[in-house]
N, C-alpha and C positions, 0 to 999 in steps of 0.2 A: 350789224349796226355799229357806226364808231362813236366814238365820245366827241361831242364839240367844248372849245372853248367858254361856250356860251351859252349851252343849254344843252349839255352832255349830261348822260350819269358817267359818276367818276369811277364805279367799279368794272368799267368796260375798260377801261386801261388794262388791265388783267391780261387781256388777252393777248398781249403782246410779250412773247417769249420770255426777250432779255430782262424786261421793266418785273416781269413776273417774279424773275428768281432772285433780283437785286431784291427786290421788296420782301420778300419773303426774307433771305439773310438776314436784311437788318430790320425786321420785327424780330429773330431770334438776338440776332448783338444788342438790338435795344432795351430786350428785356435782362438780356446779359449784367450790360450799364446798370443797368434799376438796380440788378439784386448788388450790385456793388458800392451804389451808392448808400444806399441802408446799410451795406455793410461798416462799409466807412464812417459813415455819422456817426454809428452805432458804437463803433468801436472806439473813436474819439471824445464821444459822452461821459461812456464809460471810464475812461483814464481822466480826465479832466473833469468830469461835474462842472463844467464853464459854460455856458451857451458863449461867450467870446471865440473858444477856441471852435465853436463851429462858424461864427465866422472867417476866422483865418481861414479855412477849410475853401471858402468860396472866393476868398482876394486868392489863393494857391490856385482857383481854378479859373478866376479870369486874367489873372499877369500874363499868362502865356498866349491868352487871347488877342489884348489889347500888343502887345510888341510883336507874335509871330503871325497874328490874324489874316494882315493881307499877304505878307511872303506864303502864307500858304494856299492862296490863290494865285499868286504869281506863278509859284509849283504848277496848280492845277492847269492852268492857260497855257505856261510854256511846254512843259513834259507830256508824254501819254499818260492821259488821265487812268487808265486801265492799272496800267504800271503802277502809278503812284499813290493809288488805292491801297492796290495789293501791299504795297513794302508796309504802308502804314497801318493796316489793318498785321500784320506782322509785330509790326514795334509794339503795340499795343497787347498784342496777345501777349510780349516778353512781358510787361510791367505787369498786368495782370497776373501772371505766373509767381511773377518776383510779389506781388503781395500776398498770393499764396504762401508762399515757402516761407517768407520772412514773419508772416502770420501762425503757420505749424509749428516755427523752430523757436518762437515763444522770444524774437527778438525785436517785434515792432515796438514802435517810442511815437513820439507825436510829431517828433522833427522828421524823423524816416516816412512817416505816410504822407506829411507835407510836400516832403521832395519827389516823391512818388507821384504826387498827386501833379505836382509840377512840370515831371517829365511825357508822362501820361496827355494831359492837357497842352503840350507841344505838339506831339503827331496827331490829337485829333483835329487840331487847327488847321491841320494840312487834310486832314481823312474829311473832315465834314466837306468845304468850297467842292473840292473834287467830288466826292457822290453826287453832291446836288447839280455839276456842271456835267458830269455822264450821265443826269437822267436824259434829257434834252434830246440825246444821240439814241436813247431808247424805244424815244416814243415819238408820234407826229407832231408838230405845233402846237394842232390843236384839239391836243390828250391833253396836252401841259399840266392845265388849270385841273385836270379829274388824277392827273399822276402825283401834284401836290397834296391835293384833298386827301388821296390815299398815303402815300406817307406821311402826312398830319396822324391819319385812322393807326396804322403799323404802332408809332410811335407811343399814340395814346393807348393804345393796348398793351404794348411793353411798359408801360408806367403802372400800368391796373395788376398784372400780372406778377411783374418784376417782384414789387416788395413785397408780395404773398409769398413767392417763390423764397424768396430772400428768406422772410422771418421761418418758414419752415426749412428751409437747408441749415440756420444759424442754429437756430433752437436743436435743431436734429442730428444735424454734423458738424458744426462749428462755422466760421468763418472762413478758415482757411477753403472750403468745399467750397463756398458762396464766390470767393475770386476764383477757383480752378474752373466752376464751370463759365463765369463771368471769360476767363481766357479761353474758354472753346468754343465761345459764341461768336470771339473777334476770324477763329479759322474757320468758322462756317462761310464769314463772308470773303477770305480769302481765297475757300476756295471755289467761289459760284463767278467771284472775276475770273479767274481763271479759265473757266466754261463756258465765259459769255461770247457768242457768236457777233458780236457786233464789235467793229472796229473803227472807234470814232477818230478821226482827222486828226493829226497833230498841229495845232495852227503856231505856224512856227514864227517865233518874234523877230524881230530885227533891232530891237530896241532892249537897253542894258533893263535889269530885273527893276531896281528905282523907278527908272518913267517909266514901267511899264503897271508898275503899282500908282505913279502918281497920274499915269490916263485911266484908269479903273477912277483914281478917283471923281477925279475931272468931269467924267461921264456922270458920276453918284451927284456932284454939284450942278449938273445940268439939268438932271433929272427930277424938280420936284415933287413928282406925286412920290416918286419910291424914295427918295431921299427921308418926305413925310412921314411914310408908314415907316422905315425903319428907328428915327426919333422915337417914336410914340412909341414902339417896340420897347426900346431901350428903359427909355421913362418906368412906362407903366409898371415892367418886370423889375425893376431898379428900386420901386418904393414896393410893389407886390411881392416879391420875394420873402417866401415865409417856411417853404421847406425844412428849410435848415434850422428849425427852431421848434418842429413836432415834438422830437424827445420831448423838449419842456410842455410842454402842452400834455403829454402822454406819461410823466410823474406829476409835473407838478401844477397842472390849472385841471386838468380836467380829470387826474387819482385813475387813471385807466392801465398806469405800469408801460413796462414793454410788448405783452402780448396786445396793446393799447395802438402800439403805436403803427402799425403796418393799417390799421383802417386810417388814423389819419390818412397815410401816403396816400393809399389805396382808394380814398374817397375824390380826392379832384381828378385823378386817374379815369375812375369811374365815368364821373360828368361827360369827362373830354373822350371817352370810347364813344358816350351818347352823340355829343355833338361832334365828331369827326365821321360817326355815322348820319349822323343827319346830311351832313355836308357833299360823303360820298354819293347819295339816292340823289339831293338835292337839285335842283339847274345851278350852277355859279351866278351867283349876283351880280347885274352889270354895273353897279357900282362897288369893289368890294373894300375901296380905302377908307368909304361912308361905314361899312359894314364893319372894319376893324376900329373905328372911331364907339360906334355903340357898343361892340360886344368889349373892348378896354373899361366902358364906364360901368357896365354891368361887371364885369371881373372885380373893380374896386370895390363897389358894394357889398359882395358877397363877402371877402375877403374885412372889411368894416365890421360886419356881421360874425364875423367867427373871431374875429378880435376881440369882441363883449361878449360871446356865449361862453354860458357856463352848462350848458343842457349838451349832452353828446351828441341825441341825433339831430337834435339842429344844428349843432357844428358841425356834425358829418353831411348833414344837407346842403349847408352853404360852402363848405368844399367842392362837394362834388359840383355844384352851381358854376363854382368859379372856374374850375377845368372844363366845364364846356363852353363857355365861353370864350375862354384861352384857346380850346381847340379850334373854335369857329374863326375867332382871332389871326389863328398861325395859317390855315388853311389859305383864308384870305390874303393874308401879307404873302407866303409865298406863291401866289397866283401870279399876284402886282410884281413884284421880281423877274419870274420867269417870261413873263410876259413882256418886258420891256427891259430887257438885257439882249444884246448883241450876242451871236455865238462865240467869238474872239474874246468876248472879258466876261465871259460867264462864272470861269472861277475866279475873276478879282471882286464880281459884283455880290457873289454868296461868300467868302468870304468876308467882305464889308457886311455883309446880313449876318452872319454868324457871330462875328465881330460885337453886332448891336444885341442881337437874340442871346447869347450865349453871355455876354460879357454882361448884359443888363441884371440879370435874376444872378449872376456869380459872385458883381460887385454888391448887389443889391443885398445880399448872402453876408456878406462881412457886415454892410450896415444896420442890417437887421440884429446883428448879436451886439453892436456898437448900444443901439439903443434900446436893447433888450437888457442890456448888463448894466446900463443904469436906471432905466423905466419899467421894465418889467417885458415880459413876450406878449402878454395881450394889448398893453399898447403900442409895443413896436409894430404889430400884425395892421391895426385899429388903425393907427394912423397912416401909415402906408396906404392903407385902402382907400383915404378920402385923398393922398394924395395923385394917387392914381388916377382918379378922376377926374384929379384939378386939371393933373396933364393932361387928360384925350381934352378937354374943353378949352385950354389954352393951346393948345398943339391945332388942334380944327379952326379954331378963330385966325392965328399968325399963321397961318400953311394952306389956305383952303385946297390946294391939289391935292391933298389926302382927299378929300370928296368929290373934286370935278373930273377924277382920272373914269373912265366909262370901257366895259371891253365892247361894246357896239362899235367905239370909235378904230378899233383896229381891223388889218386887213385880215381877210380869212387865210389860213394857208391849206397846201392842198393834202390830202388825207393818204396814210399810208396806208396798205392793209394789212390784216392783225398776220402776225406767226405763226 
């Protein structure tokens, strides 16, 4: 049985070879990421007592987004995307290393994991567009929608997983353990490219690397409905961003300490494993820009709600609340992408999506400690939430192709069969 577009289950993607083993790699690199990102925050809490300097932490991670975002799809488009995985999934294991070592030899500073974090969020700029533009060469058209779903599911299991893994290697072996295995997660996926039996087409440009980032864009202005959902992306995550502000939550609103802190993480994690399983059994919604309109205004909500509570497990409910949301959210936005991007500018289109996904909750990361360090973290959480909602309701009114986009209205493509 295959997966359709349109009323597929998503976990019959599976059974296609190549898609299998990518997926599989990077549910271990994602969980990699996690436990490194605890680490990080962790570690820069710790030196600073700032919630500010955990926002610099997240302007460190979207700078390199917002200036190298689309050249790292221009990458992905012009070169062999196989290739250009591999090297970068490489760079990344080096920095990784490098925060080991500089971590063991008891010479990390605030400005050193800055710059780290800087170099790092370079090559991933270039590593994300290209995975997402070699799914495509994996699987048939129409997987697509069931191959997104399931890398939504990977992801949101690395996120559940990660910080559990994280707070017992930190607490147990230190930090410096927490990046080495963070760097042997990036060679797992290095080397299943390497194995991969599929050899996707080089589409080769004729046009300098500039216009060929400024027809990605051109296609992104032409395109309203995805144009839509990546706005409201951007937004919602941009005022929702609240990550980076647990520690405080975990001393000092909710007296839960550090052993505290990994269920926060761990609680929207949770949600989003639920609702990215939902997603994968599901049929795909043939409206799914309507779909990422409601689950945004429900993410705010919950996210409102964990801004006033002072009760744990209703904090940790309405966490996990919001990650499934958020999962049901990403699932759908990257359905609307894959689905209406050209194979020629698929990595300048995921790019531009990376760009918005990635830069929203990075930037949103700085602002959050901006008005946590003068307002307090429960209301920067609290009000964020209600803004997030302004947005999907302002964003649905000025754009309605966020909700007239339909996958009924597209052509069926012809089916491969599995590996």
């Amino acid at each position: 049985m295959t997966t359709d577009a349109r009323s597929g289950r998503s976990y019959a993607t599976l059974r296609h070879r190549d898609f299998r083993l990518l997926w599989t790699a990077e549910l271990v690199s994602s969980t990699g990421t996690q436990i490194q990102r605890v680490g990080v925050a962790w570690q820069i809490f710790e030196m600073s007592r700032d919630p500010l300097a955990l926002g610099v932490l997240g302007l460190c991670r979207f700078a390199p987004i917002l200036v190298f975002g689309i050249a790292g799809g221009v990458f992905a488009d012009r070169y062999d995307r196989r290739r250009t995985l591999l090297i970068s999934q490489i760079a990344l294991l080096a920095c990784s290393a490098v925060f080991a070592a500089m971590t063991a030899a008891g010479v990390a500073s605030l400005a050193a994991i800055y710059a780290l974090t800087i170099v790092a969020s370079i090559f991933a700029a270039v590593a994300g567009p290209t995975r997402q533009a070699l799914i495509p060469a994996l699987v048939p058209r129409d997987d697509l929608a069931g191959a997104m779903s399931m890398n939504v599911l990977a992801s949101q299991v690395a996120t559940v997983s990660g910080p559990a893994i994280g707070g017992i290697l930190i607490g147990a072996l230190g930090l410096g353990t927490a990046y080495l295995v963070d760097a042997i997660s990036f060679g797992v996926v290095a080397v299943t490219v390497i194995v991969l039996r599929t050899r996707p087409a080089v589409v080769r440009q004729t046009i300098s690397g500039f216009a060929a980032a400024l027809e990605g864009l051109r296609f992104l202005r032409d395109s309203p409905g995805l144009l839509a959902v990546m706005i409201l992306d951007f937004v919602a995550t941009f005022f929702g961003a609240s990550t980076v502000l647990m520690p405080v939550f975990a001393t000092d609103v909710l007296g839960i300490g550090p052993a505290g802190l990994g269920l926060l993480l761990a609680a929207p994690a949770a949600g989003a494993v639920a609702g990215g399983a939902v997603m994968a059994v599901a049929r795909t919604p043939n409206r799914p820009g309507l779909g990422v309109v409601g689950a945004v205004i429900v993410y705010g909500a919950c996210l409102f709600g964990f801004g006033i509570s002072r009760d744990l497990r209703l904090s940790l409910g309405l966490l996990a609340a919001s990650g499934a949301a958020d999962s049901v959210s990403m699932a759908m936005r990257h359905t609307v992408r894959n689905l209406l991007s050209p194979d020629e500018l698929r990595g300048r289109i995921a790019a531009a999506h990376s760009t918005f996904a990635m830069g929203g909750p990075q930037l949103g990361e700085f602002e959050s400690g901006l008005v946590a360090a003068r307002f307090g973290a429960p209301a920067s959480v609290a009000s964020g939430g209600l803004l997030a909602i302004l947005a999907a309701l302002v964003i649905a009114w000025r754009m309605p192709a966020i909700s007239g986009f339909r996958l009924s209205a597209l052509p069926s493509a012809r089916r491969a069969p599995a590996d």
